[in-house]
C-alpha positions in Angstrom: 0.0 0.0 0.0 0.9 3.9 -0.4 2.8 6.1 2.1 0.6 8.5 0.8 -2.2 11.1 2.0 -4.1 13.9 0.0 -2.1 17.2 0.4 -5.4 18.7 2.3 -3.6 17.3 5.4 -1.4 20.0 5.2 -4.3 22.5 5.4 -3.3 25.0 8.8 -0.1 23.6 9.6 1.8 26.3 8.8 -0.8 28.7 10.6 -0.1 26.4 14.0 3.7 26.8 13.5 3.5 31.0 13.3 0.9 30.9 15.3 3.1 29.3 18.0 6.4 31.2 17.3 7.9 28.9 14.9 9.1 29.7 11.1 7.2 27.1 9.0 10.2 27.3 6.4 12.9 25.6 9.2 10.3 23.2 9.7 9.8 21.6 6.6 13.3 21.7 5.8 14.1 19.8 8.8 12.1 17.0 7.3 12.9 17.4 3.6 9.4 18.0 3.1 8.9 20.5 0.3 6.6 23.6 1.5 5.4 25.3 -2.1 2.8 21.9 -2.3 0.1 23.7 -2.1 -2.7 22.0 0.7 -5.1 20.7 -2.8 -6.9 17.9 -3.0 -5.4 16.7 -6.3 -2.2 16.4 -4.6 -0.3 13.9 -2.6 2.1 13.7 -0.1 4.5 10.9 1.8 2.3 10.3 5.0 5.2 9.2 7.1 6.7 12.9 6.0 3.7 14.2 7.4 4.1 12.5 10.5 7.8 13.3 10.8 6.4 17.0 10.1 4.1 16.9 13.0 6.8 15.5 15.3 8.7 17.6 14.4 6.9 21.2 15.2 5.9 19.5 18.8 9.4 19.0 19.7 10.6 22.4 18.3 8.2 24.4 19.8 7.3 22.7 22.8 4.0 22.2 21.6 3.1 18.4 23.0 -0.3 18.4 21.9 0.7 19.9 18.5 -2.2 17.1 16.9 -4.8 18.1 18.8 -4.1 21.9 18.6 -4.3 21.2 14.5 -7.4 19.3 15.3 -9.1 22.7 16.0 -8.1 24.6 12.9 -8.9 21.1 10.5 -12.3 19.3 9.7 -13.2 16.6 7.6 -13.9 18.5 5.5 -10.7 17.7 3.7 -11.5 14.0 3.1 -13.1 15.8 0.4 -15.6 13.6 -2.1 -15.6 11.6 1.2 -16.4 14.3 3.5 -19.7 14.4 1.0 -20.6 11.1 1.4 -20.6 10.9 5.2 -22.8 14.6 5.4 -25.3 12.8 3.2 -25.6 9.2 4.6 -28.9 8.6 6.4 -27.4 6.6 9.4 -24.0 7.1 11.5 -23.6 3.5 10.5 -24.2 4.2 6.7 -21.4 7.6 6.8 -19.0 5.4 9.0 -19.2 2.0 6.2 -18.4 4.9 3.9 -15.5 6.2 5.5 -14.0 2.8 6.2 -14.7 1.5 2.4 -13.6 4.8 1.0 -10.6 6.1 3.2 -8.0 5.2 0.9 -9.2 7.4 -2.0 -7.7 10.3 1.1 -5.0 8.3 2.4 -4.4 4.3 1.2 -2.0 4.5 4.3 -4.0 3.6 7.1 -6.9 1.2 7.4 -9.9 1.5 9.2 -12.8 -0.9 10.7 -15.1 -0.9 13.2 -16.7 -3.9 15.4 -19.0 -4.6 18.2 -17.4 -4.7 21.3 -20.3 -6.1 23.3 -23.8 -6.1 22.7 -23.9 -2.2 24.4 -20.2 -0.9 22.4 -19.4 -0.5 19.4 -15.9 0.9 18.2 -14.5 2.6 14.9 -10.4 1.7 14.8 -7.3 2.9 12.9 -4.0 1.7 12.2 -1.3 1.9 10.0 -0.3 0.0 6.8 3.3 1.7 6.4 6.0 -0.2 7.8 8.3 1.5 10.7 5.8 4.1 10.4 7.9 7.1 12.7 6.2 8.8 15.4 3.0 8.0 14.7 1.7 9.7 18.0 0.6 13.4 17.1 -1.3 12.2 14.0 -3.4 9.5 16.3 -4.4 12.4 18.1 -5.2 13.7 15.6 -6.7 11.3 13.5 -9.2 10.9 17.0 -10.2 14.7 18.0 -11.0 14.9 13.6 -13.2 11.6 13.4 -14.9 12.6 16.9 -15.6 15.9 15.7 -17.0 14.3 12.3 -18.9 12.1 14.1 -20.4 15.1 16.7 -20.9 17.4 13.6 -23.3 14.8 11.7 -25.8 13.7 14.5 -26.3 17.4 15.6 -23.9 17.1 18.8 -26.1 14.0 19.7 -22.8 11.5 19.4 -20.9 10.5 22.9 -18.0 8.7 23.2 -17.7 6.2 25.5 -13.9 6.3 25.2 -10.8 6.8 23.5 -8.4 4.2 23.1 -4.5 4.9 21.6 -1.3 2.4 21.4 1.2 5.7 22.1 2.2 6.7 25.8 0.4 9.8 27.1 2.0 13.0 25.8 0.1 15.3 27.5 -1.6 16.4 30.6 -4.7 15.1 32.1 -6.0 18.7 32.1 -5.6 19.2 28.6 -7.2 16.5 27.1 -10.0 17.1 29.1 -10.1 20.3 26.7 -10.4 18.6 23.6 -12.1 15.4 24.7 -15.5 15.0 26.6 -15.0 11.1 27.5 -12.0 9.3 29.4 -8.6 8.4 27.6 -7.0 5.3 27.6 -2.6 5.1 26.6 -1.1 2.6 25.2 -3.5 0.2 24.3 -3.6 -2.6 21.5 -5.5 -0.6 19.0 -6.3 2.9 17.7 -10.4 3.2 18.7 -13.1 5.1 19.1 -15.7 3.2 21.6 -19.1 4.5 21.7 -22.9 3.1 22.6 -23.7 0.5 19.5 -27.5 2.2 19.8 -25.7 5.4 18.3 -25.5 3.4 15.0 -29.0 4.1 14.0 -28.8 7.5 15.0 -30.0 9.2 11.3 -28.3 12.3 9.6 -30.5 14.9 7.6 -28.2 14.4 4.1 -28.7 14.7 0.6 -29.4 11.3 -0.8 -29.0 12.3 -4.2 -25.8 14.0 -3.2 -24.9 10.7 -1.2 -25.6 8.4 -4.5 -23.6 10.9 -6.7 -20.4 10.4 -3.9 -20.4 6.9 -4.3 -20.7 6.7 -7.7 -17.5 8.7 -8.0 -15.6 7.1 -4.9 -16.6 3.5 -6.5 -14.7 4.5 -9.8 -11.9 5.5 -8.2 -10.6 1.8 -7.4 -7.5 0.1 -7.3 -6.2 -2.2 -9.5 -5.7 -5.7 -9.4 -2.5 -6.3 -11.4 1.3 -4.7 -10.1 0.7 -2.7 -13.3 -1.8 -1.0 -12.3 -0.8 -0.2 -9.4 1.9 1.2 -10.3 0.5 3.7 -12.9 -1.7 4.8 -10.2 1.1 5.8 -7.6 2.8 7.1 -10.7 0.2 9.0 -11.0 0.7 10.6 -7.4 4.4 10.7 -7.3 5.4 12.2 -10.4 4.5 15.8 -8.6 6.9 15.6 -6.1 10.0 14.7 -8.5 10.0 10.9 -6.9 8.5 9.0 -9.6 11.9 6.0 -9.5 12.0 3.0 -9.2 12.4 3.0 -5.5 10.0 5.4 -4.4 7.0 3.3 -6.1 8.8 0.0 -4.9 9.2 1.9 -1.0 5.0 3.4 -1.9 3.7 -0.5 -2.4 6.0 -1.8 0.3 7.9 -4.1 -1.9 11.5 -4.4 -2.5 12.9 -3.2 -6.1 13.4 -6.3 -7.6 9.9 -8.1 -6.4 8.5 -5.1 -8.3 10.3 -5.5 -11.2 9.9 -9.6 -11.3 6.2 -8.9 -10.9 6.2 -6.1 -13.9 8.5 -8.8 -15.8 5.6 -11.2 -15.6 3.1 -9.1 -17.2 5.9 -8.2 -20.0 6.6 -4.6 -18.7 9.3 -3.1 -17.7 9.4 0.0 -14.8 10.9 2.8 -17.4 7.9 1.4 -20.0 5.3 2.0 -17.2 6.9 5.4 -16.4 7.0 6.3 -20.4 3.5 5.6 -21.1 1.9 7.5 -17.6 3.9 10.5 -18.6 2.8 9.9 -21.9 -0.9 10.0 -21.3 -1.1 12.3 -19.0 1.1 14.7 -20.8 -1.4 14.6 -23.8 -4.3 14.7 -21.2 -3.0 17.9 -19.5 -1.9 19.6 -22.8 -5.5 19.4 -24.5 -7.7 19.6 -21.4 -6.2 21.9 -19.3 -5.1 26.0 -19.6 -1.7 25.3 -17.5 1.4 27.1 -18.4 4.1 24.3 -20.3 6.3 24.5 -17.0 3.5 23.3 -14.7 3.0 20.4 -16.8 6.4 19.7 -16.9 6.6 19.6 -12.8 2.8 17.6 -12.8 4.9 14.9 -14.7 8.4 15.0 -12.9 10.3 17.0 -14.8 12.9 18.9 -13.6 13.5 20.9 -16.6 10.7 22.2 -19.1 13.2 21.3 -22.2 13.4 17.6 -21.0 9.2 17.4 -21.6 9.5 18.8 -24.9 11.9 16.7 -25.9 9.5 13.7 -24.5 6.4 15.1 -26.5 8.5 15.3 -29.6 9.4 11.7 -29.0 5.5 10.5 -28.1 3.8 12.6 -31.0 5.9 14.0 -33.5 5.3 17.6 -32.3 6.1 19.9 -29.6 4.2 20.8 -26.8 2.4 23.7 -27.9 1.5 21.7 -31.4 -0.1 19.3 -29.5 -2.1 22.0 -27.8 -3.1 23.7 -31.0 -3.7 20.4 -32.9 -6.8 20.2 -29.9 -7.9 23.2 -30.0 -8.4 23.1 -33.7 -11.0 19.9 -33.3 
């Protein structure tokens, strides 16, 4: 799976880090994290970067619940076609199937359920699919004051929590969770959960159930595919933006070492630079005849570091430059 989350996440940070003394700038650096990604949905970032990020700015600045001070300037809002579906579901068990089914169209990087944990409880819980994910901490936080303010926002403030669960070691005070939580907190405990009555299930939302059927029709055709191929054009997809779209990267993004993906491209009969070629490829033509953008934003969109190395490509694919390409669909 994909060390990857929509670049929404990154909505406010850098308000929380002035806002708190700290020069946003030093912070991404620190990280290697590169700050002109703007916060859009179209975009993806590394997830564990973002964790590193959030680590980060809490150590820095002193700031140990950094998550759940971000918690108050995010919403869910930034799940975006998912943040639809849940606002228009008729149940709280109907939003929170959708969440689960459709959370990796936001971030493919964690996983989430939920189960019954008596015939009173029920439970919604998180973890991670990256592999020595670091510092995971701040973002649980997080993750739980975002989901419980999701889940308050839908029923009309009529959702409790039982309690909060988390696998990380307490980071801060018991006085200050009591400001962002109503219901007692639990530290280090085998899963990542949100416990609340199992009656709250059939609790019903005033949605949009037009606008509901239109959010699942596009979430449902926005699935993963079943061969290595496909997968890999898809992270291609997502990685070619931030100049990482190697080998490695989309080997490190499906958690497989280099030569697995390669064996498993060889049995198709592909090859990685092949895959690479053709993505570029088609979504170079799909840019130039459908889009306004200027030649060099295309050429970063498809991980170029130079504009002259994508018109030399698009010479390559079809015989003409950039700009012919361009006029050639205009002219239809």
């Amino acid at each position: 799976m994909s060390d990857l989350i929509r670049a929404t996440s990154l909505t406010h940070i850098s308000e929380l880090i002035i806002d708190a003394g700290g020069d946003p700038a030093e912070m991404f650096a620190l990280v290697g994290f590169d700050r002109s990604i703007e916060p859009a949905f179209g975009a993806f970032v590394p997830y564990s970067k973002l964790a590193q990020l959030m680590n980060t700015a809490a150590t820095t600045l002193g700031i140990a619940d950094f998550g759940l001070q971000l918690s108050r300037y995010q919403d869910f809002a930034m799940f975006g076609p998912v943040s639809v579906l849940i606002r228009n579901a008729r149940t709280l068990d109907e939003a929170l199937t959708g969440l689960i089914r459709y959370l990796y169209t936001y971030t493919p990087a964690v996983v989430a359920s939920a189960r019954g944990k008596s015939a009173e409880l029920s439970a919604f819980t998180w973890k991670y699919r990256v592999r020595r994910m670091p510092q995971t901490a701040q973002l649980t936080e997080l993750t739980a004051a975002v989901v419980l303010d999701m889940l308050e926002r839908i029923t009309g403030g009529e959702f409790t929590p039982v309690r909060i669960r988390m696998t990380h070691q307490q980071l801060s005070s018991d006085a200050t969770y009591g400001r962002h939580f109503t219901c007692p907190i639990e530290f280090e405990a085998d899963a990542n959960e949100i416990i609340f009555l199992a009656a709250d299930l059939d609790r019903p939302i005033s949605g949009d159930q037009q606008a509901y059927l239109l959010a699942e029709q596009y979430l449902t055709s926005q699935v993963h595919h079943d061969k290595p191929s496909g997968q890999v054009r898809e992270i291609l997809i997502k990685l070619l933006p931030l100049g990482e779209a190697d080998l490695a990267s989309v080997a490190a993004a499906m958690l497989v070492h280099p030569r697995t993906l390669q064996r498993r491209l060889h049995n198709e009969g592909l090859g990685f630079e092949e895959v690479l070629a053709e993505v570029r490829r088609t979504r170079a033509i799909e840019l130039l005849q459908t889009t306004e953008l200027p030649m060099a934003v295309i050429a970063r969109e498809l991980g170029y570091a130079e504009q002259s190395s994508f018109a030399r490509s698009c010479v390559r694919w079809c015989g003409a430059s950039p700009s012919a390409v361009r006029r050639r669909a205009l002219m239809r």
